[in-house]
C-alpha positions in Angstrom: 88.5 101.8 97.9 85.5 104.0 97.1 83.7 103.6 100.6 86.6 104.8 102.3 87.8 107.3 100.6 83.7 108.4 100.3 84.0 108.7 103.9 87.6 110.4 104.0 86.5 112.8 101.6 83.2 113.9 103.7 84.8 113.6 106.4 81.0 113.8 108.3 80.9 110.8 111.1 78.5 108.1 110.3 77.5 107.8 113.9 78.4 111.2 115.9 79.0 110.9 119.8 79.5 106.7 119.6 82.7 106.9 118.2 85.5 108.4 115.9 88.5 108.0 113.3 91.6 109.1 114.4 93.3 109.2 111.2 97.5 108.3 111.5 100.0 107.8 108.6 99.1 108.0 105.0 95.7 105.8 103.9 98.2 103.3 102.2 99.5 102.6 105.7 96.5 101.5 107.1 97.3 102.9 110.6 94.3 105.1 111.2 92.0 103.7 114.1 88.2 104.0 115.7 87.7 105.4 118.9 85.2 105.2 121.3 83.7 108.7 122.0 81.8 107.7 125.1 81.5 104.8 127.5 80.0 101.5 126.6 78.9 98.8 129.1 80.1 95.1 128.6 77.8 93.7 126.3 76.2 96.5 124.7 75.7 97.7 121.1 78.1 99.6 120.2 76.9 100.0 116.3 73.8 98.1 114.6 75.4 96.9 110.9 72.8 98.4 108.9 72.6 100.3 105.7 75.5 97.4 104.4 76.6 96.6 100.4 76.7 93.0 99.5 80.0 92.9 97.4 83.2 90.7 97.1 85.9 89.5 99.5 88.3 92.5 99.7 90.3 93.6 102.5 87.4 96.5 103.3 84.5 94.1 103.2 83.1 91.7 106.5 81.9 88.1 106.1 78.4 87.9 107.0 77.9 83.7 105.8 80.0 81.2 104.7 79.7 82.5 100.9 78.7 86.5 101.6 80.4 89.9 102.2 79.7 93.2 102.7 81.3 96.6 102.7 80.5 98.5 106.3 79.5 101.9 104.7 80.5 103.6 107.4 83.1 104.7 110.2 83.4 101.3 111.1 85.8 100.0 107.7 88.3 101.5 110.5 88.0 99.4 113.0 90.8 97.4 113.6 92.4 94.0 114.4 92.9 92.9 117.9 93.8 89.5 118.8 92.7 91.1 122.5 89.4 92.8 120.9 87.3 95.6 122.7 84.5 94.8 120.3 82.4 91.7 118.9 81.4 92.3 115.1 78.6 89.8 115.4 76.8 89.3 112.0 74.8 87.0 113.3 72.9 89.4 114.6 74.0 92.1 112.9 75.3 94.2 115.5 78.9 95.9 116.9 78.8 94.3 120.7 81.2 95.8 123.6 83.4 92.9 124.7 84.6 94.4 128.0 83.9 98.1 129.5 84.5 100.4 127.2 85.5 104.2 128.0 85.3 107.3 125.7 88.6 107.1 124.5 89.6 103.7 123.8 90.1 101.9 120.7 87.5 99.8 119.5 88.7 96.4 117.8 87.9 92.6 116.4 89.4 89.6 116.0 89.1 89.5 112.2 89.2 85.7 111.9 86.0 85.4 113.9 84.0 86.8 111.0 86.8 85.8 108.0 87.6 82.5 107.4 90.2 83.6 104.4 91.4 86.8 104.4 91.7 88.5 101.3 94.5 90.7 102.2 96.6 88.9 104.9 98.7 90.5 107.7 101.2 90.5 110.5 99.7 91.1 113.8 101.8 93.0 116.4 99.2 93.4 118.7 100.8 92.0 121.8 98.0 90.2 123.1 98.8 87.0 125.2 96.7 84.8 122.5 98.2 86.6 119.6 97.9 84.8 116.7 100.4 86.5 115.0 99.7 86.2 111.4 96.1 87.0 110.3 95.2 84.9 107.4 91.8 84.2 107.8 89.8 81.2 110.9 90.7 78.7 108.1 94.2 78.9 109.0 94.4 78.8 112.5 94.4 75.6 114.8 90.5 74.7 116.2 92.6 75.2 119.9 93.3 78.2 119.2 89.8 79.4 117.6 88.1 78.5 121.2 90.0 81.1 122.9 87.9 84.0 120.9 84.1 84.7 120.1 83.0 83.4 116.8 79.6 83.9 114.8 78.1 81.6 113.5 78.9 80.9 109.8 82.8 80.4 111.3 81.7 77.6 113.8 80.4 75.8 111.2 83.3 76.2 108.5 85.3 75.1 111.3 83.3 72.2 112.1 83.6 71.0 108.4 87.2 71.7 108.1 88.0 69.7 111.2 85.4 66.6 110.1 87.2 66.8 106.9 
């Protein structure tokens, strides 16, 4: 993937004292992670999504609309899933949002299916969560019940609302 391995290879942080990659494994792994290098109150930006390029469904890129993706450009491609997430990518407003109190140190996350209704790379999930969802395939593949539970933007909602009026 050229923007990761772009930002591997510079190894510069795309937004100094928010947050960092702690890089773990080998990049084929996909084990590395994002942490928070200062606190964050609930609700705040943590990152604006800015500076984004349109491209395809990949496993790098975000949903942004029911037919759109981008790549993040930045630090954030290493944000990981949680199905018990720290952070809200909202692309409906084009921000990173703080879920719950964030400290510098923790790990910042997302439920993927709220932005992604079919995943181009699927994957297990072993995050432990209560309302783990187990596999991550995409919102399209998960129960409406279960979809409730989490935050969703807005491009989501209304693929689910046509799925389930189908």
């Amino acid at each position: 993937m050229a923007v990761t391995n772009a930002i591997q290879s510079e190894n510069k942080p795309t937004h100094p004292g928010y947050f960092r990659i702690v890089r773990q494994g080998t990049p084929e792994q996909y084990c590395s992670k994002l942490i928070a290098e200062r606190d964050f109150p609930k609700g705040s930006v943590v990152a604006e999504l800015k500076g984004l390029t349109p491209g395809p469904k990949r496993y790098s890129s975000v949903q942004i609309s029911k037919t759109e993706h981008i790549e993040l450009n930045s630090d954030l491609v290493f944000m990981n899933h949680s199905c018990d997430p720290s952070t809200h990518m909202d692309t409906d407003t084009m921000a990173v949002c703080a879920l719950k109190e964030l400290k510098a140190g923790d790990e910042l996350t997302f439920f993927y299916p709220s932005t992604e209704w079919d995943m181009a790379q699927p994957f297990d999930c072993w995050c432990g969560a209560s309302q783990c969802v187990k596999r991550v395939t995409g919102a399209k593949h998960l129960p409406t019940e279960t979809l409730s539970k989490f935050i969703l933007v807005n491009h989501i909602k209304e693929l689910i609302a046509e799925r389930d009026q189908a």
